[in-house]
N, C-alpha and C positions, 0 to 999 in steps of 0.2 A: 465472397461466400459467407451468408449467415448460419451461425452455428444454434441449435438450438437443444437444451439439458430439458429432460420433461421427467416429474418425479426420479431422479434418483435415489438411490439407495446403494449404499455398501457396507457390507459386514466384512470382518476377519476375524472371527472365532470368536464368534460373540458379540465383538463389541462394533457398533454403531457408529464407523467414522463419521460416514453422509446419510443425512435426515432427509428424504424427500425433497431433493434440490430440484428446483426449476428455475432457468433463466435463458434470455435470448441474448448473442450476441449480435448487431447489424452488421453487414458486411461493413467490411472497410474498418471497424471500430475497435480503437484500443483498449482494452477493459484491463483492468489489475483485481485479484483475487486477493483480500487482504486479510489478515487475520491473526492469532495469535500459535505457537506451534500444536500441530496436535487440533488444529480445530476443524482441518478435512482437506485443504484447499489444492495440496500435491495429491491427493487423492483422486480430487474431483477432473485434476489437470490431465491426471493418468488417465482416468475416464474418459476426460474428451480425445484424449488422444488416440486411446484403444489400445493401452499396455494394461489395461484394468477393467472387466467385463463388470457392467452395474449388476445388481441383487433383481427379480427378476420382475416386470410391471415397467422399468426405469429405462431411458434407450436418449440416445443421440442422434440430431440428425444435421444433416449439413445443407444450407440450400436448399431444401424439399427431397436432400438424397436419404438413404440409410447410413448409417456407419461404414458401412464397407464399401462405400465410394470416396472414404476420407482421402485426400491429400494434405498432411499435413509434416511439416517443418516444425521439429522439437530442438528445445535449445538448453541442454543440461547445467547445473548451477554448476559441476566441474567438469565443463567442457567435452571430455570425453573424449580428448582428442588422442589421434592411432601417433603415437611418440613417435614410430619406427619413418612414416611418412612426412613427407615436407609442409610449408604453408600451401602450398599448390596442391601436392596431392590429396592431403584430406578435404580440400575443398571439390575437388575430382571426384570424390571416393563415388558419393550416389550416381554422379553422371555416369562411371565406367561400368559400374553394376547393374543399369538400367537396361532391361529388357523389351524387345517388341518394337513396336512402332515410333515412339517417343525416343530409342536411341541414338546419340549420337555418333558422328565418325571424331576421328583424336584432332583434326581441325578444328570443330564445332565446339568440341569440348575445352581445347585450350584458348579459344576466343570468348567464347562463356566466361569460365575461370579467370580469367583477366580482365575483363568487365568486371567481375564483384569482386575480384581485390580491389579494384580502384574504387569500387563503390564504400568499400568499406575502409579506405585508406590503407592499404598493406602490399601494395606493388611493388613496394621496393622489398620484402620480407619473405616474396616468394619461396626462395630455394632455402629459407632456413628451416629450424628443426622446431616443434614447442616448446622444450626447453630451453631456447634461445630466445624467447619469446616475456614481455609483462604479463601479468594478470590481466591488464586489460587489451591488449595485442590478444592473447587467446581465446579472450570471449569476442573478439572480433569476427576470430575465424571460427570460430563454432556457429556463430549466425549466419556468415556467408554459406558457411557450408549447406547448414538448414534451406538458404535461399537460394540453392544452386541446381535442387530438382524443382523448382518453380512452386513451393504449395499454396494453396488458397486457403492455409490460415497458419499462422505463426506461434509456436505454441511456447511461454520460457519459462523454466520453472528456477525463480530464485538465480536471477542474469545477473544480478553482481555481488551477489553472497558472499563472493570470496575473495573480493575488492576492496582496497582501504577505501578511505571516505570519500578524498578529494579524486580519487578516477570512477569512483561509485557517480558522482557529483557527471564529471564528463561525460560519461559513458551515457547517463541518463539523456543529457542533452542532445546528444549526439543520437540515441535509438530515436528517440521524438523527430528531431529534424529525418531520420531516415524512414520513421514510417511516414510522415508527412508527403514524403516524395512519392513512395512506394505505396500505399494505401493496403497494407494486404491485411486481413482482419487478422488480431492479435490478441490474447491472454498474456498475463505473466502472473507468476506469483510471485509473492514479498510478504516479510513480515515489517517493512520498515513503512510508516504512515507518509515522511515525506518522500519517498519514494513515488511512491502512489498519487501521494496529491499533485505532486508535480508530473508525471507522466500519465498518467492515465487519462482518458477523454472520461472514463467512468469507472466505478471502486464498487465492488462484490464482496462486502463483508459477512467473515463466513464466524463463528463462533460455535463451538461443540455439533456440530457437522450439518448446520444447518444457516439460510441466508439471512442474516439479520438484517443489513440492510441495503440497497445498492441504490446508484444515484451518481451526481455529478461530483468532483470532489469539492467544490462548496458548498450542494446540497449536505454530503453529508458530515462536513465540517459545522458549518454552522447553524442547521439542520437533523445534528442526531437524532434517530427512531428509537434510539433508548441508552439508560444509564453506561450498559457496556460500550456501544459504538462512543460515546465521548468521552470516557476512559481511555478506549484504546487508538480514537483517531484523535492526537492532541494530547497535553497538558491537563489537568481538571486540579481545578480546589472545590471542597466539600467543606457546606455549612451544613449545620440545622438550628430551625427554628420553626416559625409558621407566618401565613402568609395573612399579612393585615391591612385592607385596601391599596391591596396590588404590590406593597412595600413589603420587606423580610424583616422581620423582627426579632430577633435571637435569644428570644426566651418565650418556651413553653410554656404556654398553660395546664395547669393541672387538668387531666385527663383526655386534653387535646392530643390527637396523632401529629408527629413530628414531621415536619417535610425536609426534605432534602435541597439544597440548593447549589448547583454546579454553575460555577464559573470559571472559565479562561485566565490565562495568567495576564492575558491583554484585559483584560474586563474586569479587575479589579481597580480601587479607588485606595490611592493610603492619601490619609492627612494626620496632621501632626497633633489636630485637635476631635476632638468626637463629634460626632456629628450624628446625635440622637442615640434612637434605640439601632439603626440600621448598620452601626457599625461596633467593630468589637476591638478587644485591644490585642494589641501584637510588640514582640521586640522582633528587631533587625538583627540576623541571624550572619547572616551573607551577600554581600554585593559582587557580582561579575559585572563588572564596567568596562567589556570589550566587544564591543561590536555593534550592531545599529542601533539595538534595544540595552539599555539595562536590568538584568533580571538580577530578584532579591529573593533571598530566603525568609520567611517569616516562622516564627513561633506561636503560636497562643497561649495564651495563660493555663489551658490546659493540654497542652502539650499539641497542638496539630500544628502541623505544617502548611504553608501555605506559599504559593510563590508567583512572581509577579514581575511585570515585565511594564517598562516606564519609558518614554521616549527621553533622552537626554537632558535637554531641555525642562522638562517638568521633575527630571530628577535633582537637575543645579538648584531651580526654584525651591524646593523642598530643604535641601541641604539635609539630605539623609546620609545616615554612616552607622558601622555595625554594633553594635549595642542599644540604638536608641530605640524609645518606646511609641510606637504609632500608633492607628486607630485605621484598621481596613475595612472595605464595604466592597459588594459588588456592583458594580455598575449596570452590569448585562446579567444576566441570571434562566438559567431553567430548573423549571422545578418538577423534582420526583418526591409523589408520595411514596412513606417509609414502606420496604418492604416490595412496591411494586417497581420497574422497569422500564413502564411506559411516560411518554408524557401526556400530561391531560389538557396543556395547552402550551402557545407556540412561546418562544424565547422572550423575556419580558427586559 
């Protein structure tokens, strides 16, 4: 089932969460809402779910249905699970509630039910309580439960919010391979970027209540529609200077406007010698030399920060260490003129 937002709008006493949002979800399609807090995206979530009625012009539709055809499977960032109830029972809960033609008898329902614990790995967890339960065991069965009246679109707002890193890490993998099976169309929110990048088939960047930019997550990794989206999807170092057959130069010309230049922490160049007008000087602030990459802090002589990420191998070569004085460049670069947000051409 295809979900489709056409102008949205919400207010709450004034203020302008969602800006005229439009987007389509395709069936089957995992999309992540991504953003910073505060910039509309649980809002929008509540919207499509229909806990949140749009401002009025703005409507949802499902499939070519109205709103009030939705079926939809919400999945709370704290679970929301009934304490008093077992691993069984609140996965039961919506089957025994279920009215009319679609009910089942308690055979149906306990065959159901054991199907999507085994789906979700939790068969042996049945008859315990949720607080006999991990943090990631709970959001386990909050998603079964969600997929236990069958919806035709999976709704999660902030699924592992409340997860350390390394079951955040699991978890991720583990929803991916399950909608892969399952294909049922999906939202979630997050404010975490690799979250997003690695789970999402596609990313809805939403920024002060409106869609900045959406796309694939390498479109809009290495791709950003503007300054904010590569601030907040990724790392960023910020030069200024101006732009001199196609090369970045780090000195102004009197009365020339200054341009901006964003680079990746992968996309910069340190060498230990200068190398023209395109690079500037830096000391070595801080080396973290554990893990695939080596990432360094840098300083500039006027005080910015700058930081940078080395394959190993090119870091032995160098023979860098924390006090020394370097000379960094960008390698890869986009450029924003000052003041504007846009880019005026593609990654250089």
């Amino acid at each position: 089932m295809s979900i489709d937002v056409r102008h949205v709008s919400k207010t709450f006493n004034g203020f302008a969460a969602l800006r005229d949002v439009s987007l389509r979800v395709a069936a089957g399609e995992l999309v992540a809402l991504l953003g910073p807090s505060g910039c509309g995206k649980t809002t929008l979530l509540r919207v499509i779910a229909g806990l949140e009625a749009p401002d009025p012009g703005g409507s949802v539709g499902f499939g070519g249905a109205l709103a009030e055809a939705r079926r939809i499977g919400f999945v709370f960032q704290h679970y929301a699970l009934f304490r008093h109830m077992t691993v069984f029972e609140n996965v039961a809960f919506g089957l025994r509630v279920r009215r009319g033609p679609r009910r089942l008898d308690e055979a149906q329902i306990r065959e159901k039910v054991s199907a999507l614990l085994r789906l979700v790995q939790l068969e042996m967890l049945a008859r315990h309580h949720p607080h006999q339960l991990s943090g990631g065991q709970r959001q386990r069965v909050a998603l079964a439960r969600a997929l236990a009246v069958e919806p035709k679109a999976l709704l999660l707002d902030e699924p592992f919010g409340a997860l350390d890193a390394r079951v955040r890490q699991e978890l991720r993998r583990w929803l991916r391979r399950l909608h892969e099976e399952l294909r049922i169309t999906s939202i979630f929110v997050t404010h975490d970027q690799e979250e997003a990048l690695e789970l999402a088939e596609r990313i809805v960047v939403l920024n002060q209540g409106r869609v900045e930019q959406e796309g694939s997550p390498a479109e809009v990794f290495h791709r950003p529609a503007s300054e904010f989206v590569m601030n907040f999807v990724g790392s960023v170092n910020l030069f200024h200077g101006r732009l001199v057959q196609g090369r970045p130069v780090f000195e102004t010309a009197p009365g020339a406007p200054a341009t901006r230049f964003c680079s990746r922490p992968h996309e910069l160049e340190i060498e230990t010698r200068r190398d023209g007008g395109s690079s500037l000087p830096a000391r070595v602030v801080r080396v973290f030399d554990a893990g695939a990459h080596v990432k360094m802090e840098l300083r500039g002589r006027e005080g910015q920060a700058w930081h940078v990420e080395l394959n190993p191998e090119r870091y032995r070569e160098l023979g860098l260490r924390s006090g020394q004085e370097v000379w960094v460049r960008p390698r890869r670069f986009r450029v924003f003129p000052a003041g504007d947000g846009s880019f005026p051409r593609e990654p250089i």
